[in-house]
N, C-alpha and C positions, 0 to 999 in steps of 0.2 A: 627735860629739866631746863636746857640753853633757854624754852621762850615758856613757861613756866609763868604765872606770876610773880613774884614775890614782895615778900610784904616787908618794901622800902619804904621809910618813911616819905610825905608829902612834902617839896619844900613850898614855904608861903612864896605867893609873886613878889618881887622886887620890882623897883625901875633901877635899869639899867642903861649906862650912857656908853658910848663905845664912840672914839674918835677916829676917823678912816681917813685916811691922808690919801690921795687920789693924785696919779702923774698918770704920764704915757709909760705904760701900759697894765699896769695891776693898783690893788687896794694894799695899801699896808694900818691896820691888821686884812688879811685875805679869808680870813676866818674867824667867825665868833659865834660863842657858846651860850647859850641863853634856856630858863626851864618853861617850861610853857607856862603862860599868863603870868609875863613878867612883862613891863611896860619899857621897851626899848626905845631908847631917841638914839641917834645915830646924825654924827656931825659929823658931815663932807665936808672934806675941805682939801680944792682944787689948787694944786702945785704950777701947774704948767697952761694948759688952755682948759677950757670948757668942759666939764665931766658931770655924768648923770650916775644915780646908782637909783634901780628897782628891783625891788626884792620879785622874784617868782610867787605865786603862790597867794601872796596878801596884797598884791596891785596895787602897791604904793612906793613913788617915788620923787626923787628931789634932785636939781640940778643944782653946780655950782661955779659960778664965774671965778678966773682965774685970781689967788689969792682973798677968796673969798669962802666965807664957810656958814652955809646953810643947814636949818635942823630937821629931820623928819621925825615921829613920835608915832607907834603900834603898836599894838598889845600883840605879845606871839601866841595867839592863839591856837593853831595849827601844829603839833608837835611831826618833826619829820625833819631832813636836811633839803632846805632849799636856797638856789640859788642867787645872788646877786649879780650884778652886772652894769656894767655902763650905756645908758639908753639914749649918747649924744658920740654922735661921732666923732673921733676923736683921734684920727689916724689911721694907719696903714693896720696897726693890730688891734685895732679896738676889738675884732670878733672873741678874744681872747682874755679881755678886761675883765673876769667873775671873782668872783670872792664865794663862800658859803656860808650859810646860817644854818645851826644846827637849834634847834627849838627841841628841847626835851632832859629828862632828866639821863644820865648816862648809866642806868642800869644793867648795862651787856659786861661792865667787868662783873659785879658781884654773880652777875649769870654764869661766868667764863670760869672765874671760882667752882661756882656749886659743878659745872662741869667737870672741870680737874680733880676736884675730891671722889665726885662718884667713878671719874676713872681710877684715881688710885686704889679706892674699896674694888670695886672692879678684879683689879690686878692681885690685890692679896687675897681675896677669896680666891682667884686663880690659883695662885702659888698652894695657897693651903691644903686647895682638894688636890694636886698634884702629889702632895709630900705626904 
């Protein structure tokens, strides 16, 4: 039942903007949620020195000079979580610089639901044929 289909509705694609403020050494937001074939622009915008962010997966990426904020624009075509990252060196911790994009609708609660009820029925039939 957990990987099941179910019949959730479709949501239509949006554009979605998401502003990533970028220093030595993370993304704040470090994570963002997007459904597939929503059209994502994503503005970098470098706090400190020199910062790149490429997303995995859709090989596309944008750098940003300090106090400076450049736009990237992709449709998230790809449902799955993949990673971001800083593609300009940028210090001792750069290796460390990732964020995540998560591309997809979030179906695994109502899955995690339908899970937990079939254990409850589960358990009172248990109890039933026992007594």
């Amino acid at each position: 039942m957990a990987f099941a289909p179910l019949p959730v509705p479709s949501i239509a694609p949006q554009a979605r903007t998401f502003r990533i403020d970028a220093r030595q050494f993370a993304y704040s937001p470090s994570e963002l949620k997007v459904n597939a074939g929503d059209t994502v622009t994503l503005q970098l915008v470098s706090n400190d020195v020199v910062h790149g962010l490429y997303v995995d997966g859709y090989d596309v990426s944008v750098e940003a000079d300090p106090g400076q904020t450049t736009t990237l624009t992709f449709t998230a075509d790809k449902p799955g979580s993949f990673r971001f990252r800083c593609n300009v060196t940028c210090g001792a911790a750069h290796p460390f610089m990732i964020g995540k994009l998560n591309v997809g609708s979030d179906n695994w609660l109502f899955r995690s639901i339908g899970l937990a009820l079939l254990a409850v029925v589960g358990v009172i039939i248990s109890v039933k044929q026992k007594a």
